[in-house]
CHARMM internal coordinates of N, CA and C (Angstrom, degrees):
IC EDIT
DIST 1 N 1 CA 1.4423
DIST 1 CA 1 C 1.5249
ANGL 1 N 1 CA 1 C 107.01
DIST 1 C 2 N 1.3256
ANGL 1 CA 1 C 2 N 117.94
DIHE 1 N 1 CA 1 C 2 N 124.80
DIST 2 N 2 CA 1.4592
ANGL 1 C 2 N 2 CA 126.95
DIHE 1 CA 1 C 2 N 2 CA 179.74
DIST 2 CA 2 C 1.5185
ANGL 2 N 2 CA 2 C 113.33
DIHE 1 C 2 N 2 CA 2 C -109.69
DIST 2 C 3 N 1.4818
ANGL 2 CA 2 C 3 N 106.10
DIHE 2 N 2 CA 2 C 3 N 123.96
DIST 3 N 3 CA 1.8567
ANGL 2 C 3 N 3 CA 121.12
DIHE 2 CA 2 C 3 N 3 CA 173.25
DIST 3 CA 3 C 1.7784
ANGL 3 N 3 CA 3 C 89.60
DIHE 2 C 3 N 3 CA 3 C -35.26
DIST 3 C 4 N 1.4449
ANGL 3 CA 3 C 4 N 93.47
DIHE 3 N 3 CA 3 C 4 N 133.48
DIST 4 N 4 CA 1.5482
ANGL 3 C 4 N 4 CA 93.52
DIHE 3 CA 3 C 4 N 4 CA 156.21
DIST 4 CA 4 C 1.6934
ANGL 4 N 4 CA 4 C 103.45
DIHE 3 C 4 N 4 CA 4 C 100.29
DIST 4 C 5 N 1.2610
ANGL 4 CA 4 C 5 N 116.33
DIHE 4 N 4 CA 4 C 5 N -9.47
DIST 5 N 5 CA 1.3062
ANGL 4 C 5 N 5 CA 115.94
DIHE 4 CA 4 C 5 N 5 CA -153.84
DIST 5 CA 5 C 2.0273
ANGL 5 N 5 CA 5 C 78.55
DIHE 4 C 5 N 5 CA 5 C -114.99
DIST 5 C 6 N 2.4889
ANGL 5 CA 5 C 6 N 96.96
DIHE 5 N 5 CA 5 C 6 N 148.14
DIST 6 N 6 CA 1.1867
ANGL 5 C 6 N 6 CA 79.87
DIHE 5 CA 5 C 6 N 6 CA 156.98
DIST 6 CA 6 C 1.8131
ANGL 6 N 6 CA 6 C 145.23
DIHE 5 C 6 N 6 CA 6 C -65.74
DIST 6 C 7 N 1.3863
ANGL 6 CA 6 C 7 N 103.76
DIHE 6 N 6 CA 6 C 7 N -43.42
DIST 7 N 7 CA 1.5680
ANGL 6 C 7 N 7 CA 90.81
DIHE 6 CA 6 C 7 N 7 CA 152.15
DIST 7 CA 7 C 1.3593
ANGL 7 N 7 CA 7 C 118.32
DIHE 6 C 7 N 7 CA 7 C -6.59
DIST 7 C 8 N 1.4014
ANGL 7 CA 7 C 8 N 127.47
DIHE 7 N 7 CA 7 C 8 N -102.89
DIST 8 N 8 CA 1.5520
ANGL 7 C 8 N 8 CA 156.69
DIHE 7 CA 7 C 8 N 8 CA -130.98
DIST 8 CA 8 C 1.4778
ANGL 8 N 8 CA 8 C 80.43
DIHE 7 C 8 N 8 CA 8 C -66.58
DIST 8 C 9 N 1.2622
ANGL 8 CA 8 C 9 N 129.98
DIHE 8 N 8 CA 8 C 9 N -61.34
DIST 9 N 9 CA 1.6537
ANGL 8 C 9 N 9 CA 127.10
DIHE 8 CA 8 C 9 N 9 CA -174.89
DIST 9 CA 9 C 1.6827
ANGL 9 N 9 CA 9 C 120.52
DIHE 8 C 9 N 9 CA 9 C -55.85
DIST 9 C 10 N 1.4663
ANGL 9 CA 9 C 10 N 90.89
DIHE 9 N 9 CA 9 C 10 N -23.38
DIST 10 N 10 CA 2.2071
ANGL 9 C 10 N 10 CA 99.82
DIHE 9 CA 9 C 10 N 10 CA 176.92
DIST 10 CA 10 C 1.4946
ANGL 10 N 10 CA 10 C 94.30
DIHE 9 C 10 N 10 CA 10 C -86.92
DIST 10 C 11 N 1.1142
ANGL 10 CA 10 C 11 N 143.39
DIHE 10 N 10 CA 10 C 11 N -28.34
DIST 11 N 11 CA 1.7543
ANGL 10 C 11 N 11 CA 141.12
DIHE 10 CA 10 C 11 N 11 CA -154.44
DIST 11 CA 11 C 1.5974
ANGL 11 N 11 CA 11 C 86.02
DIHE 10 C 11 N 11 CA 11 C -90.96
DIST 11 C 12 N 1.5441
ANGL 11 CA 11 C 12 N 118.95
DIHE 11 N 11 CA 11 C 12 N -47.02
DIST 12 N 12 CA 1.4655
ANGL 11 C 12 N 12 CA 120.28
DIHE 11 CA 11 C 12 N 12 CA -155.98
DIST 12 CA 12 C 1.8959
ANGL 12 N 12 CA 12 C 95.81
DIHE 11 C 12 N 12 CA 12 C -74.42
DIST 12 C 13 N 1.7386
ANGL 12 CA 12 C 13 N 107.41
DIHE 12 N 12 CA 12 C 13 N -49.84
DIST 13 N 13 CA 1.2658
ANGL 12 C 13 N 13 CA 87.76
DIHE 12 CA 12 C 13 N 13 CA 173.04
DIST 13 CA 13 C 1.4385
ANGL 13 N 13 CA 13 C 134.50
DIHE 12 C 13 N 13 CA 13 C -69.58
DIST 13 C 14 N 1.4887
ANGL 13 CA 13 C 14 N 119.67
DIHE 13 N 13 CA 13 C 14 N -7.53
DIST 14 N 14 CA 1.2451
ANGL 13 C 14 N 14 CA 123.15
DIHE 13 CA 13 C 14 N 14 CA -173.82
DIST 14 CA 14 C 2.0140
ANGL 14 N 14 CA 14 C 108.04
DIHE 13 C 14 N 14 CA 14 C -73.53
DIST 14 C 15 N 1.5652
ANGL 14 CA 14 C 15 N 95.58
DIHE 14 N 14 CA 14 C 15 N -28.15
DIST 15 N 15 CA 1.7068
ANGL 14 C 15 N 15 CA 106.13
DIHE 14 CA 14 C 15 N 15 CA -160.39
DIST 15 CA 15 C 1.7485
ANGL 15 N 15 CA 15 C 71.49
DIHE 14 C 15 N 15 CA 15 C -87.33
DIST 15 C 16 N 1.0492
ANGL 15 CA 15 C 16 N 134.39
DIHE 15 N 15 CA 15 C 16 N -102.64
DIST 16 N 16 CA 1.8411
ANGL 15 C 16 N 16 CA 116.52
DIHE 15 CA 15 C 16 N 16 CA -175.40
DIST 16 CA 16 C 1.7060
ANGL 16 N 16 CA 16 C 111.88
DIHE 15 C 16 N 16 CA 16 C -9.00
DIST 16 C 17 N 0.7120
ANGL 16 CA 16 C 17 N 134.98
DIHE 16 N 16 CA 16 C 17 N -13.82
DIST 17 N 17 CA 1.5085
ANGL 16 C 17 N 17 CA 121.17
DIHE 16 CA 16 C 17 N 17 CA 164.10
DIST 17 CA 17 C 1.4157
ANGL 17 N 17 CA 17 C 128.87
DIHE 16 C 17 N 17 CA 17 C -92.31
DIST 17 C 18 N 1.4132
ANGL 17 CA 17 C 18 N 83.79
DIHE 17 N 17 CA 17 C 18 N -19.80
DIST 18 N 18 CA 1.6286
ANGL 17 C 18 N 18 CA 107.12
DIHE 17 CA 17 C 18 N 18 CA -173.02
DIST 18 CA 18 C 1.7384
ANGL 18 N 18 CA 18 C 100.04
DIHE 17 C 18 N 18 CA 18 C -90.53
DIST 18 C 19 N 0.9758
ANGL 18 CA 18 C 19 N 98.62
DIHE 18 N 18 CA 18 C 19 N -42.05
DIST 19 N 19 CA 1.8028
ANGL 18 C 19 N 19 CA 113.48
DIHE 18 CA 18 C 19 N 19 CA -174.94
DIST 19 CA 19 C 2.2119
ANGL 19 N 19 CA 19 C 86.86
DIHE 18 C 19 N 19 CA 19 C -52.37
DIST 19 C 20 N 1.5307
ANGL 19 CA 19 C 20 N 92.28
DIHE 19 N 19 CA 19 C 20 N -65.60
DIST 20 N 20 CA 1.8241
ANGL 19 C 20 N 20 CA 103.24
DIHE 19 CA 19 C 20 N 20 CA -156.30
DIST 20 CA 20 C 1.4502
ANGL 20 N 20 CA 20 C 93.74
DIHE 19 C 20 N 20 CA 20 C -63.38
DIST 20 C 21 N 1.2462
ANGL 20 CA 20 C 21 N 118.91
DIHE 20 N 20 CA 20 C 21 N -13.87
DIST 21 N 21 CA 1.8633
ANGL 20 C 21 N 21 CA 103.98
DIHE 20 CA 20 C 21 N 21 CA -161.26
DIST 21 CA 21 C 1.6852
ANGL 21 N 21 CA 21 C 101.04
DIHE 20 C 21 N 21 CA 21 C -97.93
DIST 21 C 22 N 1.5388
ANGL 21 CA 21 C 22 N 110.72
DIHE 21 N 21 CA 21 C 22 N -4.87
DIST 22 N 22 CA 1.5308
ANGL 21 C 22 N 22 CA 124.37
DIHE 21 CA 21 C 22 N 22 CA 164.81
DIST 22 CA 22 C 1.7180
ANGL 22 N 22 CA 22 C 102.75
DIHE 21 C 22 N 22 CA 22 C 115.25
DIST 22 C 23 N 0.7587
ANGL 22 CA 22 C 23 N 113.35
DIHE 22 N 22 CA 22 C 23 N -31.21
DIST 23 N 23 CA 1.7450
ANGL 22 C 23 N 23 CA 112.69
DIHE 22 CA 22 C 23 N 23 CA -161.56
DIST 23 CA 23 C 1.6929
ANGL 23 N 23 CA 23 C 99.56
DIHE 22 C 23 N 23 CA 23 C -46.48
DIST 23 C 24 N 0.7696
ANGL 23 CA 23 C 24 N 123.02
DIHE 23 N 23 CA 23 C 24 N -31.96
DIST 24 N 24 CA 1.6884
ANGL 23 C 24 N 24 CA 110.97
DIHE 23 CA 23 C 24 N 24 CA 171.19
DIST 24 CA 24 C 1.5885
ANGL 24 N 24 CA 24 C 118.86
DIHE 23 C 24 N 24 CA 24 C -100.59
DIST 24 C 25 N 1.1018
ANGL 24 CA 24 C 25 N 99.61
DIHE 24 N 24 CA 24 C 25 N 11.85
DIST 25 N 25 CA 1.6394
ANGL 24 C 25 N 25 CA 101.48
DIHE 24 CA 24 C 25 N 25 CA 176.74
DIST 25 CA 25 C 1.4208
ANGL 25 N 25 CA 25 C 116.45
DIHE 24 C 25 N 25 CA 25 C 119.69
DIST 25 C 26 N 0.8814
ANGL 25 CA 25 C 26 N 132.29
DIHE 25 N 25 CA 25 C 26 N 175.48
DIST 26 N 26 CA 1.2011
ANGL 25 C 26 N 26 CA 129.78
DIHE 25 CA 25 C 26 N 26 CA 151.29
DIST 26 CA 26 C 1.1872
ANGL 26 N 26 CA 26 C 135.70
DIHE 25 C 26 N 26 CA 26 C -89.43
DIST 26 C 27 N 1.6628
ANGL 26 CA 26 C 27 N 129.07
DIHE 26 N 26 CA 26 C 27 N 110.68
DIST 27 N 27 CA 1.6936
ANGL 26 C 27 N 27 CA 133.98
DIHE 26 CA 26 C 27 N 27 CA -166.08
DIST 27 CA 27 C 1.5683
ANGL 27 N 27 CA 27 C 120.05
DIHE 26 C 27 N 27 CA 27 C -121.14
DIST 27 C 28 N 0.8169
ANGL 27 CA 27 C 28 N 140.28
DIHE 27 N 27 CA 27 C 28 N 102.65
DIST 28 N 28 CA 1.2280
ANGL 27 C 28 N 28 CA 137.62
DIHE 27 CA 27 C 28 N 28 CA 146.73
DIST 28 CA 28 C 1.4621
ANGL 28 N 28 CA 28 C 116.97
DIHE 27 C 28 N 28 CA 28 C 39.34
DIST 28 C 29 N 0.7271
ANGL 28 CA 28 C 29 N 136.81
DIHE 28 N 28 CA 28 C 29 N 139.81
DIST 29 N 29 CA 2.0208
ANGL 28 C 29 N 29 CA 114.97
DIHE 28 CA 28 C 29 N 29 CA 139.44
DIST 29 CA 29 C 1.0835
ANGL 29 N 29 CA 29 C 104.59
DIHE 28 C 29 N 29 CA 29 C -82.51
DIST 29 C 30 N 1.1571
ANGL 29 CA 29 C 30 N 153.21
DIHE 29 N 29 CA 29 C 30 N 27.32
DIST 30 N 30 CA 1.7235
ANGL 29 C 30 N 30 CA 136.04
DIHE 29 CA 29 C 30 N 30 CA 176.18
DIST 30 CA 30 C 1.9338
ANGL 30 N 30 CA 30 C 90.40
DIHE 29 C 30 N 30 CA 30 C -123.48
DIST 30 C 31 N 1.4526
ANGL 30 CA 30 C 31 N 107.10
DIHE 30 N 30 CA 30 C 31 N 0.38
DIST 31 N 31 CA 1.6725
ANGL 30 C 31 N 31 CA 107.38
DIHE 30 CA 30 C 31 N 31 CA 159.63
DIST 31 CA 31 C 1.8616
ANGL 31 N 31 CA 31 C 101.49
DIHE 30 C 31 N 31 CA 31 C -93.06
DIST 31 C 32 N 0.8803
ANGL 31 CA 31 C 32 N 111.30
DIHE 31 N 31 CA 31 C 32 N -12.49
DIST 32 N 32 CA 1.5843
ANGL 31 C 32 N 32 CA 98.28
DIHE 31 CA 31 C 32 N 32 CA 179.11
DIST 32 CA 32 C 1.7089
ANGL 32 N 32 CA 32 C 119.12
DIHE 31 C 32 N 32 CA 32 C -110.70
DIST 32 C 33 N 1.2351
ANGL 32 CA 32 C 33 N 103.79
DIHE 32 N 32 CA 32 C 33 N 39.00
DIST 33 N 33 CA 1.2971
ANGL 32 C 33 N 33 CA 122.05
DIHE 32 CA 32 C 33 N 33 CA 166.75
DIST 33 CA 33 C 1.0897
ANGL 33 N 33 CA 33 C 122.86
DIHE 32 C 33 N 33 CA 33 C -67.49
DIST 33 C 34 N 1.2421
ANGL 33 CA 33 C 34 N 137.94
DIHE 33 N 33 CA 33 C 34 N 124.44
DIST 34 N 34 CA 1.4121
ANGL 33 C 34 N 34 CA 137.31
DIHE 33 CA 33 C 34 N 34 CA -169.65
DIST 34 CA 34 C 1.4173
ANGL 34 N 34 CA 34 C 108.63
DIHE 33 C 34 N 34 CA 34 C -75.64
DIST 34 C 35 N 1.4318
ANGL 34 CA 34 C 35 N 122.28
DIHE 34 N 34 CA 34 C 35 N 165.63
DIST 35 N 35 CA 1.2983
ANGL 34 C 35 N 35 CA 154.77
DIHE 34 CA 34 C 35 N 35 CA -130.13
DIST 35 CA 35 C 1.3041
ANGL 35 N 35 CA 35 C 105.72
DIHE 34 C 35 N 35 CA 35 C -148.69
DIST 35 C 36 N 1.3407
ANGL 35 CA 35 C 36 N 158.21
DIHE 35 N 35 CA 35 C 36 N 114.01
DIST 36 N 36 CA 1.3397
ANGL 35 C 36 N 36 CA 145.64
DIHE 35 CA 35 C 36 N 36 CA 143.89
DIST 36 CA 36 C 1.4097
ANGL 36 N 36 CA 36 C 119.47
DIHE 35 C 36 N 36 CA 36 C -116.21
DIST 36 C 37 N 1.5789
ANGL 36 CA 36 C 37 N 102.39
DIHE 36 N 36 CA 36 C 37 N 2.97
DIST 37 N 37 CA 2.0003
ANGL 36 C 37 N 37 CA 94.79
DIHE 36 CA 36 C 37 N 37 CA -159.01
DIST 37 CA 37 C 1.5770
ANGL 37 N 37 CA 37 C 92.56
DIHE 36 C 37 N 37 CA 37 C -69.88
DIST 37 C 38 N 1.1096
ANGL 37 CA 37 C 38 N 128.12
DIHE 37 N 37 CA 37 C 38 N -38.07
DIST 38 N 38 CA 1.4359
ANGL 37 C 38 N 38 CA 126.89
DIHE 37 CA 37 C 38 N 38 CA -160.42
DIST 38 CA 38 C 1.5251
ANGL 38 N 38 CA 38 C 124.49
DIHE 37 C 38 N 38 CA 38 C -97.98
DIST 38 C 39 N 1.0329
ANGL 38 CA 38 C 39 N 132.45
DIHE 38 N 38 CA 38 C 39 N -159.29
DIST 39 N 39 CA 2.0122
ANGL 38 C 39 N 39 CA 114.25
DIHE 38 CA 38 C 39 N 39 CA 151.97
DIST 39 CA 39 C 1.4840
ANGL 39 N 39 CA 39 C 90.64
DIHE 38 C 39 N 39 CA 39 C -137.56
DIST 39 C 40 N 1.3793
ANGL 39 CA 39 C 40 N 122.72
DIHE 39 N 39 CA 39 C 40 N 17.35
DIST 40 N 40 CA 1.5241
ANGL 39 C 40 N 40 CA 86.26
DIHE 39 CA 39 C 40 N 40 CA 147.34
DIST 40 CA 40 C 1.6267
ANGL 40 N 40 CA 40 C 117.76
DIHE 39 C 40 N 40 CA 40 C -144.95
DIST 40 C 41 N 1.5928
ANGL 40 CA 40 C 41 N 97.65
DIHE 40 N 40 CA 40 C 41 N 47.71
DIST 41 N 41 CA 1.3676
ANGL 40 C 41 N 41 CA 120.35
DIHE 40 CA 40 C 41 N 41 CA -165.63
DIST 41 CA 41 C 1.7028
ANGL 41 N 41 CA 41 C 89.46
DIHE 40 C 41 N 41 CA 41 C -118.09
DIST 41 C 42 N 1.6445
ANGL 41 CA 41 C 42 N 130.37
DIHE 41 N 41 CA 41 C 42 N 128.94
DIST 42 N 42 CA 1.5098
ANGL 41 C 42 N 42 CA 116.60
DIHE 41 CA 41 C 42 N 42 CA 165.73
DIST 42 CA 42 C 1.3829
ANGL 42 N 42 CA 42 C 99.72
DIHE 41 C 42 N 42 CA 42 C -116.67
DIST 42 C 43 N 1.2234
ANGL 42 CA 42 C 43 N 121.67
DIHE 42 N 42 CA 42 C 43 N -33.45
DIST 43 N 43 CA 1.5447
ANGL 42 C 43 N 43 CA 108.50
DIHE 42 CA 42 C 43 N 43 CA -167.45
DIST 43 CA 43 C 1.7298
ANGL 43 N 43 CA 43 C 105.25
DIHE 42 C 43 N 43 CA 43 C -127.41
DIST 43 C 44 N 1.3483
ANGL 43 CA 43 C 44 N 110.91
DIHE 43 N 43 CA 43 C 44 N 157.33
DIST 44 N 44 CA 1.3946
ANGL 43 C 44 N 44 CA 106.68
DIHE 43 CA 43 C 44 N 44 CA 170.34
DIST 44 CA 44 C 1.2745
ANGL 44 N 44 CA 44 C 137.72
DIHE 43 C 44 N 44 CA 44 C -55.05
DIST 44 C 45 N 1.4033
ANGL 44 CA 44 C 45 N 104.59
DIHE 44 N 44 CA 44 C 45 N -44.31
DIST 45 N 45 CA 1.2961
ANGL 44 C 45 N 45 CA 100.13
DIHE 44 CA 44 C 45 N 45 CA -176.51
DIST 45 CA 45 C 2.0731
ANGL 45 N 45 CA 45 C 124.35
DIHE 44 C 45 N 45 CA 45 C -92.53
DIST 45 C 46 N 0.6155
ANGL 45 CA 45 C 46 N 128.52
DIHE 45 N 45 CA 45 C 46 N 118.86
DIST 46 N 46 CA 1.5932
ANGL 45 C 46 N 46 CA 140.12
DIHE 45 CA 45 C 46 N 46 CA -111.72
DIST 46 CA 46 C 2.2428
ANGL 46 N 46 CA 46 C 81.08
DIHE 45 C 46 N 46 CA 46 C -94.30
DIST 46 C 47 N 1.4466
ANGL 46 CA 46 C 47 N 119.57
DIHE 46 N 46 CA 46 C 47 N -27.80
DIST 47 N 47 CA 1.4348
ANGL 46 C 47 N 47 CA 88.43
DIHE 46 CA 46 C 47 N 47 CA 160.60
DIST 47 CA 47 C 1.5857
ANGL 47 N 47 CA 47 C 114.54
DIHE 46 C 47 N 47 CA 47 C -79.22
DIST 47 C 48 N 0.8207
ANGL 47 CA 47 C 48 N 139.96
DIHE 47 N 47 CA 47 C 48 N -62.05
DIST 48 N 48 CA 1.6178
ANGL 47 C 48 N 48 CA 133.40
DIHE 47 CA 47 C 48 N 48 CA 157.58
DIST 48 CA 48 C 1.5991
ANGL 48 N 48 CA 48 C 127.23
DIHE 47 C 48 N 48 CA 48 C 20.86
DIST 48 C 49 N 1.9908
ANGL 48 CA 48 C 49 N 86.31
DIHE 48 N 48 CA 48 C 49 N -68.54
DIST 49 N 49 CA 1.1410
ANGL 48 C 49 N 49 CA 101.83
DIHE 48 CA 48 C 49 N 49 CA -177.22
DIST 49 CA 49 C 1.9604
ANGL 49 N 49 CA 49 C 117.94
DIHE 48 C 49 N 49 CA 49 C -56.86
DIST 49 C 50 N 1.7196
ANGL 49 CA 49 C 50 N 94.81
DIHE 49 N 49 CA 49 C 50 N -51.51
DIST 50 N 50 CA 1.6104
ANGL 49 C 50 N 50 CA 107.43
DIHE 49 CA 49 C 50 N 50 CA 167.97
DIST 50 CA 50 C 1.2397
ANGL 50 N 50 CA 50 C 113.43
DIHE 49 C 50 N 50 CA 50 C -38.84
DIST 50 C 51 N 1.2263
ANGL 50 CA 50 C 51 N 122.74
DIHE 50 N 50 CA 50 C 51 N -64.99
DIST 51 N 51 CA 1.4573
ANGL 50 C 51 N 51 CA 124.76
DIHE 50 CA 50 C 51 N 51 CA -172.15
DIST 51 CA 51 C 1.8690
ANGL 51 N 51 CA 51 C 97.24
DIHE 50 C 51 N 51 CA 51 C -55.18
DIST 51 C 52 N 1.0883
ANGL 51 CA 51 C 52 N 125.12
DIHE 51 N 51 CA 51 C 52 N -56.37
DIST 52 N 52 CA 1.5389
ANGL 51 C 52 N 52 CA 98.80
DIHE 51 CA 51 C 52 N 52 CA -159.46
DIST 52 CA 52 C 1.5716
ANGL 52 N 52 CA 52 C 93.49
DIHE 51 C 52 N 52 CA 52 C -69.93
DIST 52 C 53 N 1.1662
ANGL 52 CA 52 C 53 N 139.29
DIHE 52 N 52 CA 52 C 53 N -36.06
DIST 53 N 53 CA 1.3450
ANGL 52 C 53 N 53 CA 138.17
DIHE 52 CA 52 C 53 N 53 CA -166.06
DIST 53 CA 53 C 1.8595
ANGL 53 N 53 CA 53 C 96.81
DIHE 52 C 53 N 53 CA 53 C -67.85
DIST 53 C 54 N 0.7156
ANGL 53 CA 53 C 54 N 154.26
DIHE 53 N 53 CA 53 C 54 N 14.66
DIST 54 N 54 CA 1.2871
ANGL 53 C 54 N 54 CA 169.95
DIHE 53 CA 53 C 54 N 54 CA 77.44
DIST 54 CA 54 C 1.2732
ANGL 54 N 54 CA 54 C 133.80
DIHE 53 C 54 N 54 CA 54 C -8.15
DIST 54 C 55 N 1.4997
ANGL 54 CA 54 C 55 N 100.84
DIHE 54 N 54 CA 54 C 55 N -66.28
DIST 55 N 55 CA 1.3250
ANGL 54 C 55 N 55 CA 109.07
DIHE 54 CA 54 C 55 N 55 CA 175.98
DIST 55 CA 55 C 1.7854
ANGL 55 N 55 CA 55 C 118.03
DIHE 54 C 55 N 55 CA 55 C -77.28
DIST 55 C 56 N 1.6165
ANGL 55 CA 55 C 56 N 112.35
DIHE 55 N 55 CA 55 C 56 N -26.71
DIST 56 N 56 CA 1.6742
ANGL 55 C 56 N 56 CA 115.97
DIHE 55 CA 55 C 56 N 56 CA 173.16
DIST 56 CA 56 C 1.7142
ANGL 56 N 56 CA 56 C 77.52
DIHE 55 C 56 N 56 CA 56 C -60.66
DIST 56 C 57 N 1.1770
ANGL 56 CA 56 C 57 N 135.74
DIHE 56 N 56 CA 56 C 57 N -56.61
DIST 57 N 57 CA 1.6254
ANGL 56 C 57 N 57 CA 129.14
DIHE 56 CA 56 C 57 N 57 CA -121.99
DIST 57 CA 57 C 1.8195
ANGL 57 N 57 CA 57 C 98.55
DIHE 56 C 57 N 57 CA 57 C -53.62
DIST 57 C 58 N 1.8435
ANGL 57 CA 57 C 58 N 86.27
DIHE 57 N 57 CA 57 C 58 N -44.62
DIST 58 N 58 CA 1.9089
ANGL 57 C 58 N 58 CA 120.44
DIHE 57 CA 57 C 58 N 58 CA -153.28
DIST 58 CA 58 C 1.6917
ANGL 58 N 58 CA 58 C 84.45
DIHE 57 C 58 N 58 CA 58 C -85.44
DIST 58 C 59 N 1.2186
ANGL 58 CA 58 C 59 N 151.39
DIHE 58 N 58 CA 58 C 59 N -11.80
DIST 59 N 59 CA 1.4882
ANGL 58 C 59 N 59 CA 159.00
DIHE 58 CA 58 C 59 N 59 CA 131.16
DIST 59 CA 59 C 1.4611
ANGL 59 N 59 CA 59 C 110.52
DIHE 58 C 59 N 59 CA 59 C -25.73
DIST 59 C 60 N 1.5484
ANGL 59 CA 59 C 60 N 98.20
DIHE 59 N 59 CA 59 C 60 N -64.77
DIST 60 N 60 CA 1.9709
ANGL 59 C 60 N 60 CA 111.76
DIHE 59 CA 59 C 60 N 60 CA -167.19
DIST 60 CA 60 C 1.5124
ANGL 60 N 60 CA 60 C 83.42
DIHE 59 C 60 N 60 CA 60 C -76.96
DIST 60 C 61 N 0.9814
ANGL 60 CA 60 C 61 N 158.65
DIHE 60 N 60 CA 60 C 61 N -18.70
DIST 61 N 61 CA 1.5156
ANGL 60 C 61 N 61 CA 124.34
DIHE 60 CA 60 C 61 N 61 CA -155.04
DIST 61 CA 61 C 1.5743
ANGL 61 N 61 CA 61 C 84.95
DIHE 60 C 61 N 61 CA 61 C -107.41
DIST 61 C 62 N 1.3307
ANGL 61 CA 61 C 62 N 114.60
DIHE 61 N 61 CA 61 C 62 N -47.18
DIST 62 N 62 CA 2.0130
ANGL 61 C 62 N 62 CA 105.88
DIHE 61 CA 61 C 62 N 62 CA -176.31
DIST 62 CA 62 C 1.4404
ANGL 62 N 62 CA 62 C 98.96
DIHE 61 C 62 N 62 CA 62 C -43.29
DIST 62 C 63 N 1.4119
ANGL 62 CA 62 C 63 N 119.11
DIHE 62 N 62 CA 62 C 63 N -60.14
DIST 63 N 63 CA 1.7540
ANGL 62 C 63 N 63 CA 124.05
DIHE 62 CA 62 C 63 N 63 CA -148.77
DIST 63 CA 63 C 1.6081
ANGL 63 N 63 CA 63 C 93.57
DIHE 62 C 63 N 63 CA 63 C -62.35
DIST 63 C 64 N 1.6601
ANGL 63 CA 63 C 64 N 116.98
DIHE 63 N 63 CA 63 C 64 N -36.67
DIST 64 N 64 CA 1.2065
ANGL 63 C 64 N 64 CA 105.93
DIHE 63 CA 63 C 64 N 64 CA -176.37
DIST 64 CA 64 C 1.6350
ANGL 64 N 64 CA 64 C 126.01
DIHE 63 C 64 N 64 CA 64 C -56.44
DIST 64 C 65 N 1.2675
ANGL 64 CA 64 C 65 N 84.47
DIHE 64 N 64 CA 64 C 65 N -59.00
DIST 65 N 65 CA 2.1198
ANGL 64 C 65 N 65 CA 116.45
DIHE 64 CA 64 C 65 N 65 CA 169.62
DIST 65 CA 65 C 1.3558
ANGL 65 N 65 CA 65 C 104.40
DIHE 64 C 65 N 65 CA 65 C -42.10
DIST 65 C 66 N 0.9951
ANGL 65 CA 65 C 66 N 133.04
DIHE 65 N 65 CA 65 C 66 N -62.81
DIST 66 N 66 CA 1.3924
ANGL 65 C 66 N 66 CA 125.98
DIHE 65 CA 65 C 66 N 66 CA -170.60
DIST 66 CA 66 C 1.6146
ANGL 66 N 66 CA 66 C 111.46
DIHE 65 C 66 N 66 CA 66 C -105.35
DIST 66 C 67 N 0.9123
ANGL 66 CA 66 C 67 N 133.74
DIHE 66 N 66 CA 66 C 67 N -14.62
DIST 67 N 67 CA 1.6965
ANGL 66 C 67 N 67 CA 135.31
DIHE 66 CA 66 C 67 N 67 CA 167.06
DIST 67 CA 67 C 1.5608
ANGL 67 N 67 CA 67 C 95.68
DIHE 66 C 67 N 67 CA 67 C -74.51
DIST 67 C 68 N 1.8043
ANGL 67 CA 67 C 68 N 88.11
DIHE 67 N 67 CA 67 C 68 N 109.57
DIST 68 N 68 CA 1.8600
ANGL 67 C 68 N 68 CA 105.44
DIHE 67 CA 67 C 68 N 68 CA 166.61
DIST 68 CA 68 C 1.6133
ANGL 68 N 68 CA 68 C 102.93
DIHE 67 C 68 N 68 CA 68 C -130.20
END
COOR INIT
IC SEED 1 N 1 CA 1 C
IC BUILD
């Protein structure tokens, strides 16, 4: 999955739903501020970021596992 790609924008909104619908806690919106200085930085606040970098990770291994 590549930044920039639709993919990467459906995974990012899916983990924001997941973030707002509670399953990772409860955050702010001023924790889900976007990120661009880097490419492998998405959000500011640096637990945030872990969790989605996690959640693309647990993304690539389903699409892998079951994409035949």
């Amino acid at each position: 999955m590549k930044r920039g790609t639709k993919e990467f924008y459906e995974v990012k909104s899916e983990f924001e739903k997941g973030v707002k619908a509670g399953l990772f806690g409860y955050l702010p919106r001023r924790d889900l501020t976007e990120d661009d200085s880097m490419p492998f930085i998405f959000y500011q606040n640096a637990e945030v970021n872990i969790a989605f970098r996690a959640f693309a990770a647990g993304y690539a291994v389903a699409k892998c596992e079951y994409q035949q």
